[in-house]
C-alpha positions as CSV (number, residue, x, y, z in Angstrom):
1,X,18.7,-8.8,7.5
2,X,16.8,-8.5,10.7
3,X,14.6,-5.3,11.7
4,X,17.5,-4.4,14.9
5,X,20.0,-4.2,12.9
6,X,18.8,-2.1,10.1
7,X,17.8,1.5,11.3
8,X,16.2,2.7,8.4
9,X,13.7,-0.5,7.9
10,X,13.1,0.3,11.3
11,X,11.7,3.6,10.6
12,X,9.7,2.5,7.6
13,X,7.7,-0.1,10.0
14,X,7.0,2.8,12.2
15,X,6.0,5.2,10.0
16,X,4.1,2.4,7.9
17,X,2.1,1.7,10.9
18,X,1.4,5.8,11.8
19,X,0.1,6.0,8.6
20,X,-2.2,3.1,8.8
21,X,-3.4,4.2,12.2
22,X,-5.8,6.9,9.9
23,X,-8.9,5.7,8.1
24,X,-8.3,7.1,5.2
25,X,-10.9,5.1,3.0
26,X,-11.4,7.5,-0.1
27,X,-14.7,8.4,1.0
28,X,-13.2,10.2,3.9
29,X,-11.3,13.1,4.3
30,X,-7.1,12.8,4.6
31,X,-6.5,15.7,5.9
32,X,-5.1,14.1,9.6
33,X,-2.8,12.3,7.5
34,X,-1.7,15.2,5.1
35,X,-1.0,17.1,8.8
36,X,0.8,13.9,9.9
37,X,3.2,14.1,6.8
38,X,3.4,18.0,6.9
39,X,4.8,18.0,10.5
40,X,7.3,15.0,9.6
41,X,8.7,16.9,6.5
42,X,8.6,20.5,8.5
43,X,11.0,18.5,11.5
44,X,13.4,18.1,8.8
45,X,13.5,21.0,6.8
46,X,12.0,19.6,3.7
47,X,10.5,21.9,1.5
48,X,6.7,21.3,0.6
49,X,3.7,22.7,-0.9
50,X,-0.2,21.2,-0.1
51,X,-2.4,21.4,-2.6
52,X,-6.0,20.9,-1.5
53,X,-9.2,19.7,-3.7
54,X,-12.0,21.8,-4.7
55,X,-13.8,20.5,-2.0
56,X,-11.1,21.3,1.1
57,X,-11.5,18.1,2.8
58,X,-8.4,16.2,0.8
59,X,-5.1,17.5,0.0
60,X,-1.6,16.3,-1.8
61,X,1.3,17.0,-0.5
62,X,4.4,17.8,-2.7
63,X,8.2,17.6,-1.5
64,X,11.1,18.5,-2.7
65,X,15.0,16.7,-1.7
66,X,17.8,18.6,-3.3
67,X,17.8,21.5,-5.3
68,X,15.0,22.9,-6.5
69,X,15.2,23.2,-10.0
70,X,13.5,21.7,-12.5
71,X,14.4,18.1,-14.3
72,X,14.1,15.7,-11.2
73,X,12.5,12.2,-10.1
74,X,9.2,12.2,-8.8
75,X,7.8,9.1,-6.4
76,X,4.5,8.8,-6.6
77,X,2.2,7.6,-4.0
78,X,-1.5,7.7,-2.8
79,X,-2.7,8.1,1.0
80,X,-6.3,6.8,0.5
81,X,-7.3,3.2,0.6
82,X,-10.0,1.1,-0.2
83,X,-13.2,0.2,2.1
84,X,-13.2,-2.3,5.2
85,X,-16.8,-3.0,5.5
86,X,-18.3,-6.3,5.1
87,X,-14.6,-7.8,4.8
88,X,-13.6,-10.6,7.3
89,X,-10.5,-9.2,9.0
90,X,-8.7,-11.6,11.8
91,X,-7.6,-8.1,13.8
92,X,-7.7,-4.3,13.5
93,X,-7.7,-3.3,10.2
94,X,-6.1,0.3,10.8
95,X,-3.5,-1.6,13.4
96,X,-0.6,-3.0,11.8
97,X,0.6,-6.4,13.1
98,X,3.1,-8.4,12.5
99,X,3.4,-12.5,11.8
100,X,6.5,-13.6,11.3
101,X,7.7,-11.8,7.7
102,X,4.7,-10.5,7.4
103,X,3.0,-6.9,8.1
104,X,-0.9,-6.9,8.0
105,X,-2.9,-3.9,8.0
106,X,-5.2,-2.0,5.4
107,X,-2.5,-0.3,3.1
108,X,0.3,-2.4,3.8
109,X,0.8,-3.2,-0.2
110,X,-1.8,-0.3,-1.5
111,X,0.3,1.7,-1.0
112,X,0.9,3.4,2.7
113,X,4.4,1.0,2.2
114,X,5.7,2.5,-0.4
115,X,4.8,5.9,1.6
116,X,6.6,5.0,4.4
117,X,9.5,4.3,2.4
118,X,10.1,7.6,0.7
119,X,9.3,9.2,4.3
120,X,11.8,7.0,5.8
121,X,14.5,7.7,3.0
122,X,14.3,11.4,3.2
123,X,16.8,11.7,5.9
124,X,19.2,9.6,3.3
125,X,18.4,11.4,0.3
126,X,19.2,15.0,2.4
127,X,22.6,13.5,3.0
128,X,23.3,12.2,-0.4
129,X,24.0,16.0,-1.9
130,X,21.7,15.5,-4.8
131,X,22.6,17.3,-8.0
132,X,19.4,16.4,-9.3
133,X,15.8,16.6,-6.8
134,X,13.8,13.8,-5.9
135,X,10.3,14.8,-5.7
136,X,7.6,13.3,-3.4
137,X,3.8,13.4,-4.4
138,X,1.3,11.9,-1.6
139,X,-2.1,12.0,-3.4
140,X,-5.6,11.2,-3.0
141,X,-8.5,9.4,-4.3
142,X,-6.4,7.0,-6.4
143,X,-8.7,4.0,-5.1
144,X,-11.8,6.0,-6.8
145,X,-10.8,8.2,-9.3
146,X,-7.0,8.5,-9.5
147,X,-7.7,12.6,-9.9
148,X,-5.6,13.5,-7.0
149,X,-2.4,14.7,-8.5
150,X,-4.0,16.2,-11.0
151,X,-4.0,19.4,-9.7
152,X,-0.3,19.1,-8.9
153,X,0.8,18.0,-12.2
154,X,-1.0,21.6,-13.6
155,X,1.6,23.7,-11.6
156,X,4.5,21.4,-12.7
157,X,6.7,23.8,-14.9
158,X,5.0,26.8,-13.7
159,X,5.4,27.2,-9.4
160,X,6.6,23.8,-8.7
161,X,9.2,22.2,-10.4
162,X,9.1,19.8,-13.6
163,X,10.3,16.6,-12.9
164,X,11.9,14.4,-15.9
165,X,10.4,10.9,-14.9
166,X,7.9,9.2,-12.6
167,X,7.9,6.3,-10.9
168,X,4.5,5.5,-9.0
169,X,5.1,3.2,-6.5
170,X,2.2,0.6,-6.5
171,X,2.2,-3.0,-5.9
172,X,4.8,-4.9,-8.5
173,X,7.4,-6.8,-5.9
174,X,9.4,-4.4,-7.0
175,X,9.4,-5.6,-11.0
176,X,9.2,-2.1,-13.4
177,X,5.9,-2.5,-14.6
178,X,5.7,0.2,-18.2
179,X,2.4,-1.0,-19.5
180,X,-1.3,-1.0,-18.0
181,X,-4.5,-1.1,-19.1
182,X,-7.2,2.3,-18.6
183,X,-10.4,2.0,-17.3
184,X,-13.8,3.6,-17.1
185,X,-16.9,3.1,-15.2
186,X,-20.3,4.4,-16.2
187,X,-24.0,4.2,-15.1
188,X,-26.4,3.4,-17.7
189,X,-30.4,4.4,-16.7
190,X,-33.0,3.1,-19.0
191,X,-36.3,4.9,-18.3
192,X,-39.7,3.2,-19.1
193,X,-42.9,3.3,-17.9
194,X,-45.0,1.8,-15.9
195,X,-48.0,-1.1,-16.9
196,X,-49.9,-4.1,-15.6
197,X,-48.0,-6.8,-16.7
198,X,-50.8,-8.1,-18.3
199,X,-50.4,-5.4,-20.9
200,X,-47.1,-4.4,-22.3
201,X,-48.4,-2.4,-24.6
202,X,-49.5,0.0,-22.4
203,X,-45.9,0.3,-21.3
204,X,-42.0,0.3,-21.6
205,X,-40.3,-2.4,-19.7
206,X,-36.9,-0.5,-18.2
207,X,-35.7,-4.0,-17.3
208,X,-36.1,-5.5,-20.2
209,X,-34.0,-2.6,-22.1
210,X,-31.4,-2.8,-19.7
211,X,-31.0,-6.4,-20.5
212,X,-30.4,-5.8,-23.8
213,X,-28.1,-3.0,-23.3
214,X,-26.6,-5.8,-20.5
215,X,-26.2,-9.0,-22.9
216,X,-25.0,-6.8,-26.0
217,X,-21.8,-5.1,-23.4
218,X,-20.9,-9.0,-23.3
219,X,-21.4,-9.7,-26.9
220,X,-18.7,-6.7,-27.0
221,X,-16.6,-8.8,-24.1
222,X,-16.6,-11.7,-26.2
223,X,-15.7,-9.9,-29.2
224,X,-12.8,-8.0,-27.4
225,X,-11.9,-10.9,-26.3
226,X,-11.4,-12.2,-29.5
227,X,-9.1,-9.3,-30.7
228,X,-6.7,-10.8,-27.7
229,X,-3.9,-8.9,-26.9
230,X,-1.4,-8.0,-29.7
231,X,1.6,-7.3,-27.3
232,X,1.3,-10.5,-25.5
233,X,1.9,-8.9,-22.3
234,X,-1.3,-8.6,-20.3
235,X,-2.6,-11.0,-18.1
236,X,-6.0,-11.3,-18.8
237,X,-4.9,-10.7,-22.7
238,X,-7.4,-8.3,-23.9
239,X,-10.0,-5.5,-23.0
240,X,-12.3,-6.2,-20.6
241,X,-16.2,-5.2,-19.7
242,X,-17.7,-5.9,-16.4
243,X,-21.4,-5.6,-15.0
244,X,-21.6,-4.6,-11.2
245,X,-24.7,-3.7,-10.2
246,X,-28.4,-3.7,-11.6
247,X,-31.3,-2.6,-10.0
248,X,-34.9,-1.9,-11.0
249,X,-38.4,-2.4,-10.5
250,X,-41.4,-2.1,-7.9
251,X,-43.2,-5.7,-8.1
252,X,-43.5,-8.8,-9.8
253,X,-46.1,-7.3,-12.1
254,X,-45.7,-4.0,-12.7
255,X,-43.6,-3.3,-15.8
256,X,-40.4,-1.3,-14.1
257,X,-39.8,2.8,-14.5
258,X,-36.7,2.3,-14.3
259,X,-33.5,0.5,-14.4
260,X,-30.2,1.3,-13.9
261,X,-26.7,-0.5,-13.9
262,X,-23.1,0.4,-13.5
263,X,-20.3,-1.6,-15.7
264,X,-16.3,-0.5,-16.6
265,X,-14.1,-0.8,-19.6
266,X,-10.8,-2.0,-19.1
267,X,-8.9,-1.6,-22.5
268,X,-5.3,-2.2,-23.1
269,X,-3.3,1.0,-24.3
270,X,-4.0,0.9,-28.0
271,X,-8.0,0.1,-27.7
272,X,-10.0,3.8,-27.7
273,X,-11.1,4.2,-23.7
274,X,-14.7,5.0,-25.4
275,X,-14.4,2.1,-27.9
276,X,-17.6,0.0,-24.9
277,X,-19.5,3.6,-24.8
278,X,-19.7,4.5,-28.6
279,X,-20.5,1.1,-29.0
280,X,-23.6,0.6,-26.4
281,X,-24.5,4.2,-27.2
282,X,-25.0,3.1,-31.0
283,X,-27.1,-0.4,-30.2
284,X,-29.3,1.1,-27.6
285,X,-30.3,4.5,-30.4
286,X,-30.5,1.8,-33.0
287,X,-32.1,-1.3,-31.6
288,X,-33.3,-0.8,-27.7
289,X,-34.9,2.7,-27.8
290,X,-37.0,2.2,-30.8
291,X,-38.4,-0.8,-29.3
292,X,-39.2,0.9,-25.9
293,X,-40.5,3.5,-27.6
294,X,-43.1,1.5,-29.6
295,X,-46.0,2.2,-26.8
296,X,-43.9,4.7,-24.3
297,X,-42.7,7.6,-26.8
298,X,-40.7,9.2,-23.8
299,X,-39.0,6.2,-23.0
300,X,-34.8,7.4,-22.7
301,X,-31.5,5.7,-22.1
302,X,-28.9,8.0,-20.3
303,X,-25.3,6.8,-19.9
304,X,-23.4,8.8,-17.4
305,X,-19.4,8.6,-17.7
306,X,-18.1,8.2,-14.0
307,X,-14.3,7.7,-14.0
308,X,-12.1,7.9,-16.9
309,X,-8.6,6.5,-16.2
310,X,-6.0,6.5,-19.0
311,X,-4.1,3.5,-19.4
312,X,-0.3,3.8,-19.6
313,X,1.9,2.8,-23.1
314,X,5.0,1.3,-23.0
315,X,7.8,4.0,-24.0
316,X,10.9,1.5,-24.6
317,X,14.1,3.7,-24.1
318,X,12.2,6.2,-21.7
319,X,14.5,7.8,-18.9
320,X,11.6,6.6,-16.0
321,X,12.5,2.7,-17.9
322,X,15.9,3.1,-18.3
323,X,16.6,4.5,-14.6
324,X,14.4,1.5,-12.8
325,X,15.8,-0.8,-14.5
326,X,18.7,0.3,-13.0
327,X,18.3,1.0,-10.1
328,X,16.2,-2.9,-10.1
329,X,18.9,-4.5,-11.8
330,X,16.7,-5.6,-14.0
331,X,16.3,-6.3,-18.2
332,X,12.8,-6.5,-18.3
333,X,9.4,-4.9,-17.6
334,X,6.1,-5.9,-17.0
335,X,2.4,-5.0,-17.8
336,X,0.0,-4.9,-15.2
337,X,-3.8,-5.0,-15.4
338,X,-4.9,-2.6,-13.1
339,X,-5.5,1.6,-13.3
340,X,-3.0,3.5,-11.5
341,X,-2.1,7.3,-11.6
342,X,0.5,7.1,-13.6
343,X,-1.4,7.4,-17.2
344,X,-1.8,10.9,-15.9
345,X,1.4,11.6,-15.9
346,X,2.1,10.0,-19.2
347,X,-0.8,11.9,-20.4
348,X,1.3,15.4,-19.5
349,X,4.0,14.4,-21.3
350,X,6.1,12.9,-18.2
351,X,7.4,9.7,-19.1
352,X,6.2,7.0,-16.2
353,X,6.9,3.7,-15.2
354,X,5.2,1.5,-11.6
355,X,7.6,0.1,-9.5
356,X,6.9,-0.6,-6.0
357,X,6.6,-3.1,-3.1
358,X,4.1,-5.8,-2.1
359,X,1.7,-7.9,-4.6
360,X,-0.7,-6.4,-6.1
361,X,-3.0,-10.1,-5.4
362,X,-2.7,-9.1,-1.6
363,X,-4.3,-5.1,-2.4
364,X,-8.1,-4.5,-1.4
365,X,-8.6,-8.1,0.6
366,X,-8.8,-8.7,4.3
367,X,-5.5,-9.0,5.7
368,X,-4.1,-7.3,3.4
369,X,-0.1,-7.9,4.2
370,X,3.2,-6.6,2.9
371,X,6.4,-9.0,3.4
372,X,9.5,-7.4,4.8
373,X,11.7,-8.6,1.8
374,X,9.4,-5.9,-0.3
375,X,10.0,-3.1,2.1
376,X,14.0,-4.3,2.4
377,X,13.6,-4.3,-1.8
378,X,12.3,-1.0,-2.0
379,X,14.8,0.6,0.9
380,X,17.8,-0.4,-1.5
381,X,15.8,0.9,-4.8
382,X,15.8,4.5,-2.8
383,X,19.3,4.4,-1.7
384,X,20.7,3.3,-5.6
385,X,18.3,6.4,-6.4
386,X,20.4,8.7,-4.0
387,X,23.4,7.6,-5.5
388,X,22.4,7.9,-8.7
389,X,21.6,11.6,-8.7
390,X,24.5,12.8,-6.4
């Protein structure tokens, strides 16, 4: 099917590509954008309700198709994306462009795509004569902390309506994906203090408790590791722990201050999202304090929790399962790896389920791309939807 003859594929490019035109890196507001989308749905008499962060330089925006009442389909989608900087892009990052079957651009596949398609679709789901409201939710900071529909899902049941199932519309090439894993990050600080080299024991060496804290988070890797995956679904097959970053020290011979590194925790959906921190917070008051504390009685470790993700369960026989399969013509789901908003839905009781165009191995590189055949994919997934609840 080529892009001429097929108006509403047409419209998804364009709007895919005015939606990449904003830089809307988390670390920036999205307010442009959340104007962008509020004038669209305003042209065509959409109903919708902004709901802005603490802050009041981010924003979600919530639609409603069809009656408003409670018991309809949410589609779930982010506006942020993830940095630029210090990747090699061939062109314009924030300009889409196209190679053959291709469409690159920053947000392409996470997940301005999958915007553009529900924005595109609206026009087809006004026409349809729902019985039953599909819901759009346009969020923020999922690339950092997925808290932006947060706030929304607090008013859901009490001024906005309750929808019945979710489907968040990241990467799968358009496979229903019912299983991911959660993930935290934290920042561990060891605090020392400073000596000549040439005499520890007038000191605390913050580098050296930090690599203990370091090498026993991958003594728990290996052991997770171990304990595999029991579902067989997840690709790697067990929890994961990750070092980042570590920084500390002044000089060569000066024992260091201070020391502080970052890590995560990716568990699968039956491993306890603390299960890392308990652990690490039990060696280091057991086996690394004591021994910094030997000649520095004020020595400390501080772990600070950053982000705190919840993974998402499988819920065989769910209404958000049984409808994508559907509407995918599909028998099966998948597990993906990665942290998406949808264990916060799950977590208020909304069953949930990922389904949405691109791959996720094209997400956060440069030239970052979407194929047409996903956005074509996901068109036909929105128009079975229509039909479905009319």
């Amino acid at each position: 099917m080529s892009v001429a003859h097929d108006e509403r594929l047409s419209r998804t490019i364009d709007l895919m590509a005015r939606l990449i035109a904003f830089d809307t890196e988390s670390s920036k507001s999205n307010l442009l954008i959340v104007a962008f989308i509020e004038d669209y749905l305003r042209a065509r008499g959409v109903p919708y309700v902004t709901v802005p962060n603490a802050a009041g330089d981010k924003a979600a925006v919530f639609a409603t198709i069809g009656p408003m009442k409670d018991g309809g389909i949410l589609l779930s989608g982010h506006t942020d994306v993830v940095p630029v900087a210090g990747q090699s892009w061939t062109s314009d990052p924030f300009t889409v462009r196209r190679e053959g079957a291709r469409f690159f651009g920053r947000g392409t596949c996470d997940m301005k795509g999958f915007d553009a398609v529900c924005l595109a679709m609206v026009e087809d789901f006004q026409q349809a004569k729902l019985k039953t409201p599909i819901h759009i939710l346009l969020s923020y900071d999922e690339e950092t902390t997925c808290l932006g529909p947060v706030d929304t899902i607090a008013r859901f049941g009490r001024d906005l309506p309750q929808p019945r199932a979710v489907i968040v519309g990241e990467p799968t090439q358009m496979q229903v994906a019912d299983a991911h894993k959660s993930i935290a990050t934290f920042i561990t600080t060891v605090h020392g203090h400073e000596a000549h080299s040439a005499k520890p024991h007038l000191g605390a060496n913050a580098i050296e408790g930090a690599a203990a804290l370091v090498t026993e988070l991958y003594r728990l890797a290996d052991e997770l590791a171990g304990e595999g995956d029991p579902s067989g679904r997840f690709d790697p097959p067990f929890s994961s722990i990750s070092v980042g970053t570590i920084h500390g020290g002044t000089a060569r011979n000066i024992l260091a201050k201070q020391c502080t590194f970052q890590w995560e925790f990716r568990g699968l959906p039956n491993v306890a999202q603390n299960r890392a921190l308990r652990q690490l917070e039990d060696y280091a008051a057991s086996t690394v304090l004591p021994r910094l504390q030997r000649y520095a009685p004020h020595a400390r470790i501080e772990t600070v929790t950053e982000v705190e993700v919840p993974g998402l369960d499988s819920e065989p026989g769910s209404l958000a399962e049984t409808l994508a399969l559907k509407l995918t013509k599909s028998n099966r789901t998948i597990a993906v790896p990665y942290a998406t908003e949808a264990g916060r839905f799950q977590t208020a009781g909304i069953p949930t389920v990922v389904c949405g165009p691109g791959s996720i191995d094209q997400a956060h590189q440069p030239d970052e791309f979407i194929e047409i055949a996903e956005l074509q994919a996901c068109i036909a997934f929105m128009r079975a939807l229509a039909v479905e609840l009319s």
